[in-house]
C-alpha positions in Angstrom: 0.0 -11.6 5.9 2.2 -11.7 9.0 2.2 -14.3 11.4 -0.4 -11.5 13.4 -2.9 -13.4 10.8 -2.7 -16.3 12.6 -2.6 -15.3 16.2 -4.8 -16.9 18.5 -5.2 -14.5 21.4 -6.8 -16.3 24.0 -10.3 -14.2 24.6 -11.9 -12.9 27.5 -12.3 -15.6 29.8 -15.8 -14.7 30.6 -16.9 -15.4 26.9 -19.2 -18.2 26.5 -17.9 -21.6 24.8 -18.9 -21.6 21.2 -21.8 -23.7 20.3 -21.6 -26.8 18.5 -21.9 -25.3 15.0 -19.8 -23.0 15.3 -17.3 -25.4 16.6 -17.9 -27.3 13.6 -17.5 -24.4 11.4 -13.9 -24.2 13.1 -12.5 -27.3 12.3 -13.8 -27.1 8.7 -12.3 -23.5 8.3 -9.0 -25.1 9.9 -9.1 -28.2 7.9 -9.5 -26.2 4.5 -6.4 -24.1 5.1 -4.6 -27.2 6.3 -4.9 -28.7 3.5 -4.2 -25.9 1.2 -0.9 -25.0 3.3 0.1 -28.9 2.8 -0.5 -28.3 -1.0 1.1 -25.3 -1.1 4.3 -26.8 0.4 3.9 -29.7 -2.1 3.5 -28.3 -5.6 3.6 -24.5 -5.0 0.8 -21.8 -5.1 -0.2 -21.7 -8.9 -1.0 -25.2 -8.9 -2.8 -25.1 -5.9 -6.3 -25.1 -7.4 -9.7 -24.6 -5.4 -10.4 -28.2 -6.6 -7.6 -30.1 -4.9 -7.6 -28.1 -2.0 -11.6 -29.3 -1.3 -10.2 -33.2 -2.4 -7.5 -32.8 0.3 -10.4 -31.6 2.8 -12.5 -33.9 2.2 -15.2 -30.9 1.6 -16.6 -29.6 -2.0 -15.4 -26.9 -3.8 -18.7 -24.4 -3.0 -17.7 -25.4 0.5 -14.4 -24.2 0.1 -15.6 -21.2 -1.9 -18.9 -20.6 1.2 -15.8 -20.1 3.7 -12.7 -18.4 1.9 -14.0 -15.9 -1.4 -10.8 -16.7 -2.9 -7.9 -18.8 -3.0 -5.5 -16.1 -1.2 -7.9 -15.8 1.5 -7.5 -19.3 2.5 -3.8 -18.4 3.2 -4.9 -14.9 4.8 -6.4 -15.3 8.1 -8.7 -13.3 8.6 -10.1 -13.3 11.9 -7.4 -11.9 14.2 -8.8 -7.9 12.9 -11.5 -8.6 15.0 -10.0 -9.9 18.1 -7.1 -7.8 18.2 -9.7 -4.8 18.6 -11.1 -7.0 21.1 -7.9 -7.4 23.2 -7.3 -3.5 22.7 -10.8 -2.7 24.2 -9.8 -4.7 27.2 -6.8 -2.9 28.2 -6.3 -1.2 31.8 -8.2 2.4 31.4 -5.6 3.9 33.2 -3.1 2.6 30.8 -1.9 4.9 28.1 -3.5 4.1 24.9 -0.3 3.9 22.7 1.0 1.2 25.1 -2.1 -0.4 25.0 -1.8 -0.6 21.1 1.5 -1.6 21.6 1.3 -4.5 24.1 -1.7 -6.3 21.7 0.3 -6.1 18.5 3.5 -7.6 19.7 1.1 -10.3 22.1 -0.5 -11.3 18.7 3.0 -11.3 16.6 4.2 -13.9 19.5 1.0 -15.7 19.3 0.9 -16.4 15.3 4.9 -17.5 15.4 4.5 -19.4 18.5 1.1 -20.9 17.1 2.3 -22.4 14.1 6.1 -21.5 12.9 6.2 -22.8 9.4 2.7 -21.3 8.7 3.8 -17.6 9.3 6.8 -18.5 7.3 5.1 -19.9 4.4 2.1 -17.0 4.5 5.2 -14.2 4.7 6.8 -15.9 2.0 3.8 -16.3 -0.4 3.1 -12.1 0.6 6.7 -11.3 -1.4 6.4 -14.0 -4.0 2.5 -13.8 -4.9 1.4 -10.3 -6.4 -2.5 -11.1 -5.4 -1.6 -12.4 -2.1 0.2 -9.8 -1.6 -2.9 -7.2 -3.0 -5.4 -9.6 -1.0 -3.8 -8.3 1.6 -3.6 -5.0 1.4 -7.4 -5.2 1.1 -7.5 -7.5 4.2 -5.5 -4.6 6.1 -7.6 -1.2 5.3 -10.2 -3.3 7.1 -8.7 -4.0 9.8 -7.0 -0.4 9.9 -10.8 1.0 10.3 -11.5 -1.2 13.5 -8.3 -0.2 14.9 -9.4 3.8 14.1 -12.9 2.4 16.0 -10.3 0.9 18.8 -8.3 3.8 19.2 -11.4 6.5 19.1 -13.2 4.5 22.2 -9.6 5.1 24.0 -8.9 8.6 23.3 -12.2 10.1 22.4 -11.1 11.4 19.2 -12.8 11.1 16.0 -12.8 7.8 14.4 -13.0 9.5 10.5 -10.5 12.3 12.0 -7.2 12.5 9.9 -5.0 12.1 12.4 -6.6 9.2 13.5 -6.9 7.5 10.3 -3.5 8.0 9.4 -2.0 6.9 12.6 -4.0 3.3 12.6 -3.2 3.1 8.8 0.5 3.7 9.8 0.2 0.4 12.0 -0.9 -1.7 9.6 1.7 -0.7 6.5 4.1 -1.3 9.4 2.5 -4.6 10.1 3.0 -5.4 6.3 6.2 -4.2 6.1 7.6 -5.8 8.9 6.2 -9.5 7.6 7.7 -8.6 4.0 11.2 -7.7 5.6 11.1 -10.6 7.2 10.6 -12.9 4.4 12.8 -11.1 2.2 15.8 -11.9 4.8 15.1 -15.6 4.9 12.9 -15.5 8.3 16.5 -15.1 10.3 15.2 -12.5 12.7 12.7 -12.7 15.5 8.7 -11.1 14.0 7.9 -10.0 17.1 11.3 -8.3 17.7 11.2 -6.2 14.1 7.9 -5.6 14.7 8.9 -4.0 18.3 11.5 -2.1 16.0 8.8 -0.9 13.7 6.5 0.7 16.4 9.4 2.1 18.2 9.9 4.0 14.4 6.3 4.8 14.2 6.0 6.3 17.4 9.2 8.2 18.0 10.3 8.5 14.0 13.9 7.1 12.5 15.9 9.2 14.6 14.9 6.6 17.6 15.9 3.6 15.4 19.5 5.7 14.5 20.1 6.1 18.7 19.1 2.1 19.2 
């Protein structure tokens, strides 16, 4: 997706370490999409098989296959959804809820560019260029749409299944998307966490505020 798939938000910092297996767990997760990344790079996405992405791990295939479904999930992070709630249920009470939204989207667009550069470029660019990447992703994003409508509904006391609700948090998203795919298609020139500050100035005051900006 967008770089937000590979922000690392720093979490609470009274969570507890992770244990040793789950540490372990880590680096194999990491070391899988390394390699598939560096292959990726090499001899392009089609080619890419499950097979010589566990050979370049060092792992087995149903390794591969226990941690990522599918091949476009190992380019799809998929554990920010989570965290980004996370980081959302932490905000000041007092603050308003859509700059709480607002402050953790663009904190995780800063994280997954700063984390890793040609990552989010190669991810955004596989999102334009690869059909199921690109439909991996969507699936990837009505997920996390739901834990932002869970989010948002522990802020404001509104229904979590309400319309309104859902159609506001499914906004975000399909702005996310867009915003990565926008900045592929122009060669990655622009700052992601500027567009994406563009994006959720549209969503929350409509074009007219883009066409005074």
């Amino acid at each position: 997706m967008s770089p937000m798939t590979a922000a690392r938000i720093s979490p609470p910092a009274d969570h507890p370490r992770p244990g040793l297996r789950e540490r372990k767990k880590t680096r194999t997760r990491e070391a899988i999409r390394a390699a598939a990344y560096a292959l990726v790079e090499e001899q392009g996405y089609d080619a890419t098989t499950i097979d010589r992405i566990a050979d370049r791990a060092e792992v087995s295939p149903s390794t591969v296959l226990r941690y990522f479904p599918t091949k476009e999930d190992i380019v799809l992070t998929d554990e920010y959804g989570p965290v980004l709630v996370e980081e959302l249920r932490a905000r000041p009470r007092d603050e308003a809820w859509t700059d709480s939204v607002r402050h953790v989207l663009l904190a995780a667009a800063r994280a997954g560019v700063e984390d890793d550069i040609a990552a989010a470029r190669l991810r955004t660019r596989l999102l334009v260029d690869v059909p199921a990447v690109r439909s991996r992703m969507r699936e990837s994003m009505s997920v996390t749409g739901r834990l932002l409508c869970e989010a948002i509904a522990g802020r404001t006391g509104r229904d979590p299944d309400g319309l309104e609700l859902r159609v506001h948090a499914m906004s975000l998203v399909a702005g996310l998307m867009e915003t990565s795919l926008y900045w592929a298609q122009n060669g990655h020139r622009d700052d992601f966490p500027a567009l994406l500050d563009r994006a959720l100035t549209v969503l929350e005051h409509g074009l007219g505020a883009a066409e005074k900006s």
